[in-house]
C-alpha positions as CSV (number, residue, x, y, z in Angstrom):
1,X,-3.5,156.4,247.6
2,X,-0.3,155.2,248.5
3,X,1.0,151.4,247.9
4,X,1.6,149.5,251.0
5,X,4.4,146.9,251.2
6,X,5.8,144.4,253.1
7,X,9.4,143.5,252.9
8,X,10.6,140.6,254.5
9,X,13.7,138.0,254.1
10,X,15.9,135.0,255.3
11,X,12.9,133.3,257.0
12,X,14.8,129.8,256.7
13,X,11.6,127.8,257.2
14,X,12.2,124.2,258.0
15,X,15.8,124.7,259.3
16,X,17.6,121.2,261.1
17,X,18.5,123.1,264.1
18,X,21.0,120.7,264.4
19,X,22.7,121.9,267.4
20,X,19.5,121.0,269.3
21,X,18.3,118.1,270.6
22,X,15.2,117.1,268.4
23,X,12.5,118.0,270.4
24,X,13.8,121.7,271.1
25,X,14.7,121.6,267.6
26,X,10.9,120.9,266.0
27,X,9.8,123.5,268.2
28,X,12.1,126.4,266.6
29,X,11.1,125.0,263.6
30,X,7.2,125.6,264.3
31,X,8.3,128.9,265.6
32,X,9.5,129.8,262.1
33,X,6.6,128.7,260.8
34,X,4.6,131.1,263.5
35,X,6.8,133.6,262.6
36,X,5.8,133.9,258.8
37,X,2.3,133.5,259.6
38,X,2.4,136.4,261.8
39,X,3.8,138.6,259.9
40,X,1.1,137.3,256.4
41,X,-1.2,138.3,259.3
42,X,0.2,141.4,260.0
43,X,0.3,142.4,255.9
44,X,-3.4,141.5,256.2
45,X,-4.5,143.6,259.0
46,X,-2.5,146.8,257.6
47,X,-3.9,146.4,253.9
48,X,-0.8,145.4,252.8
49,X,-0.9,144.9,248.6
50,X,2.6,143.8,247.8
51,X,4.8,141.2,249.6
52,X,8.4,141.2,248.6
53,X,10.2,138.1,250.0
54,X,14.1,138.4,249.4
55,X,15.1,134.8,249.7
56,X,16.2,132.1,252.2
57,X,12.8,131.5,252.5
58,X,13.5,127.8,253.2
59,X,16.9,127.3,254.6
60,X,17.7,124.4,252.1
61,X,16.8,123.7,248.2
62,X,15.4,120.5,249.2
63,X,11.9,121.6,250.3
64,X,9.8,119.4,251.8
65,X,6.4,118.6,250.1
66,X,4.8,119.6,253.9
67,X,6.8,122.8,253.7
68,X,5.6,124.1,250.3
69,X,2.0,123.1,251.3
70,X,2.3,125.1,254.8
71,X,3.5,128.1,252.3
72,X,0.5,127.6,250.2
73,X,-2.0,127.8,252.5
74,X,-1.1,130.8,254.2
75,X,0.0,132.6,251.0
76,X,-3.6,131.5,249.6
77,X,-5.3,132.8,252.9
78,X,-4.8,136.1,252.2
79,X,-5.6,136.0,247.7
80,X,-5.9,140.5,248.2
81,X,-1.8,140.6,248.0
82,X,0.4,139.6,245.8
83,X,4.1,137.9,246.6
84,X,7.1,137.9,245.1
85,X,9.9,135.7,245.8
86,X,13.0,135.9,244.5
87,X,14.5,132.4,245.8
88,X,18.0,132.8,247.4
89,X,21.4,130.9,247.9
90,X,20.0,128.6,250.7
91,X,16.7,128.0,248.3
92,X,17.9,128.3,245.2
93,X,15.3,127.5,241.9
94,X,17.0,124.8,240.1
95,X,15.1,123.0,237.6
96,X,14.1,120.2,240.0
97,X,13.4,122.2,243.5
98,X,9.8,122.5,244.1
99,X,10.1,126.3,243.4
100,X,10.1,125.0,239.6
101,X,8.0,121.5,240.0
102,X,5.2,122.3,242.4
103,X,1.9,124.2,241.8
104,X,1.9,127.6,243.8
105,X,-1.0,129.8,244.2
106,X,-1.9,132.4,241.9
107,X,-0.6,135.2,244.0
108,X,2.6,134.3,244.8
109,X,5.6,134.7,241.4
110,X,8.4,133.3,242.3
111,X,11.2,134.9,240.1
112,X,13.8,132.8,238.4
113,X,15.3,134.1,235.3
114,X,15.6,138.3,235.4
115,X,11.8,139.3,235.2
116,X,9.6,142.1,235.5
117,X,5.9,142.3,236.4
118,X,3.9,145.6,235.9
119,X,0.9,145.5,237.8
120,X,-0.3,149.1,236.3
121,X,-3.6,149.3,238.8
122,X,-0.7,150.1,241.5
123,X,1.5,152.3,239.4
124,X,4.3,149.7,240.5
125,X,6.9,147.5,238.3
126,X,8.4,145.0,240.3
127,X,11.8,143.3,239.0
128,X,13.6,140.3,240.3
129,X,16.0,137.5,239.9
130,X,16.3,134.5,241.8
131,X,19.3,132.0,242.4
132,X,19.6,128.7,240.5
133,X,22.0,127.2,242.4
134,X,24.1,128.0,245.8
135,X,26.8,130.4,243.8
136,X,25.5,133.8,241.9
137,X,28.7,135.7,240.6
138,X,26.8,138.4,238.9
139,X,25.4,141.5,240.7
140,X,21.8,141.2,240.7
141,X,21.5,144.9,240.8
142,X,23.2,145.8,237.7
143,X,22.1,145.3,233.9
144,X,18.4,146.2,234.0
145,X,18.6,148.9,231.2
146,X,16.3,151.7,231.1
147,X,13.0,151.8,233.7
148,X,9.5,153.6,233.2
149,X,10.0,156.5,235.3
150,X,6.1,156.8,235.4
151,X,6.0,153.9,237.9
152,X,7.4,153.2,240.9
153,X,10.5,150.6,239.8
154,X,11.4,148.1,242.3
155,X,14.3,145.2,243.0
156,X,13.1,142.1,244.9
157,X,16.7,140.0,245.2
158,X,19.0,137.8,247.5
159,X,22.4,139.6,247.1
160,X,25.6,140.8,249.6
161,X,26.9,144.0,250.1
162,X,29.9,143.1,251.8
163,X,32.1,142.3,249.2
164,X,32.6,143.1,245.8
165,X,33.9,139.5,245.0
166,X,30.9,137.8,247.0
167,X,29.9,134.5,245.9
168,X,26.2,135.3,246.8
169,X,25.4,138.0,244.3
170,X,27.8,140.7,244.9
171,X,26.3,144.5,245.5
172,X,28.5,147.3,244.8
173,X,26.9,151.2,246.1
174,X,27.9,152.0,242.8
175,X,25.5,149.6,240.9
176,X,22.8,150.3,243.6
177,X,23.2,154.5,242.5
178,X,23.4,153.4,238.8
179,X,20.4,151.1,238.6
180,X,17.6,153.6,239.1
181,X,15.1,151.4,241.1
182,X,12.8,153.9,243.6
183,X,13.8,150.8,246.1
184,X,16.0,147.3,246.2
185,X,14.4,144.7,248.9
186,X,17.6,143.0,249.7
187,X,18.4,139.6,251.3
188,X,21.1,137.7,252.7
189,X,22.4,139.7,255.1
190,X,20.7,138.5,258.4
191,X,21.0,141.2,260.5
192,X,18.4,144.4,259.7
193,X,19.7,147.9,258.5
194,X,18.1,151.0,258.2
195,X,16.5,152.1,255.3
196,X,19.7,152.9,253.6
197,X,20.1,155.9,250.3
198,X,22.5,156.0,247.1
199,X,21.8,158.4,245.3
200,X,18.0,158.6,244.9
201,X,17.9,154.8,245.0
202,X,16.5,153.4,248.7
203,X,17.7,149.7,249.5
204,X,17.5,147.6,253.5
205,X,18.0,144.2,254.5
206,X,15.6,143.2,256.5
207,X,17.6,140.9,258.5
208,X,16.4,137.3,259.6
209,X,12.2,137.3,260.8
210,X,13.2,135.5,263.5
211,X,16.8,136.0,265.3
């Protein structure tokens, strides 16, 4: 039976929205928080077992107590998937955000140092990396070593294509061909591609959940 997965990115919950005034402003921000609801809704409905969320999921490090309790509880209300985060440049994991200080629930990993996580009733390995601060310099594609090529090997990462000196995790085609994941769920780029081929190796960008 085939895995289902749901890839999403730059979400940028709690943004200021600071060229609104503040009443237009706290209702984009709700919207947001609609937005990512929806779409934990959507994963639901479809039988969706993996989440893969390629950073930016807040818009700043400094989360708000009510923000990582409003991810929580819709995280928790749906305990048959599991998550993966892999925090990005706008919500990077230092050692005092409250990716690294607060209590999440048990199905959601939030990646911070390079990690892998077989989860062998799916036939899936799922790798990822997460920022630490606002600046990531090395590739987050390249330097995995050898994979199991009797799973299904997948990238979960916050990192730009556009440029090969990119201060935001550069991406080269070269390292995406040479890295041998089945599939790279990229972030950072807010507008969505296609579902884009080096090689054998698929990668997209999801672009921004809501525009």
């Amino acid at each position: 039976m085939p895995v289902k997965i749901l890839h999403i990115a730059d979400v940028h919950l709690d943004s200021p929205f600071t060229l609104y005034n503040v009443g237009e402003a706290e209702k984009r921000r709700m919207e947001l928080r609609a937005a990512f609801s929806s779409a934990v809704m959507f994963a639901k409905d479809n039988g969706v077992q993996i989440c893969l969320i390629s950073g930016d999921l807040f818009d700043s490090e400094y989360i708000t107590n009510d923000g990582a309790e409003f991810i929580s509880g819709v995280i928790r209300s749906y305990p048959g998937c599991m998550f993966f985060l892999s925090p990005g440049n706008h919500d990077p994991a230092g050692e005092d955000s409250l990716y690294s200080t607060v209590k999440f629930p048990d199905n959601l990993h939030i990646f911070k140092k390079r990690q892998k996580i077989t989860l062998n009733s799916l036939g899936v390995c799922i790798y990822g990396l997460g920022f630490e601060d606002s600046i990531m310099t090395s590739s987050p594609v390249s330097g995995w070593g050898e994979l199991d090529q009797s799973l299904i090997n997948i990238l979960v990462c916050h990192g730009d294509t556009s440029s090969p000196s990119s201060p935001c995790g550069p991406i080269t085609e070269q390292a995406i061909e040479n890295s041998g994941f089945d599939y790279i769920a990229l972030g950072h780029i807010n507008k969505p591609s296609e579902l884009l081929y080096v090689g054998k190796t698929a990668y997209s960008y999801p672009g921004c959940l809501v525009g």
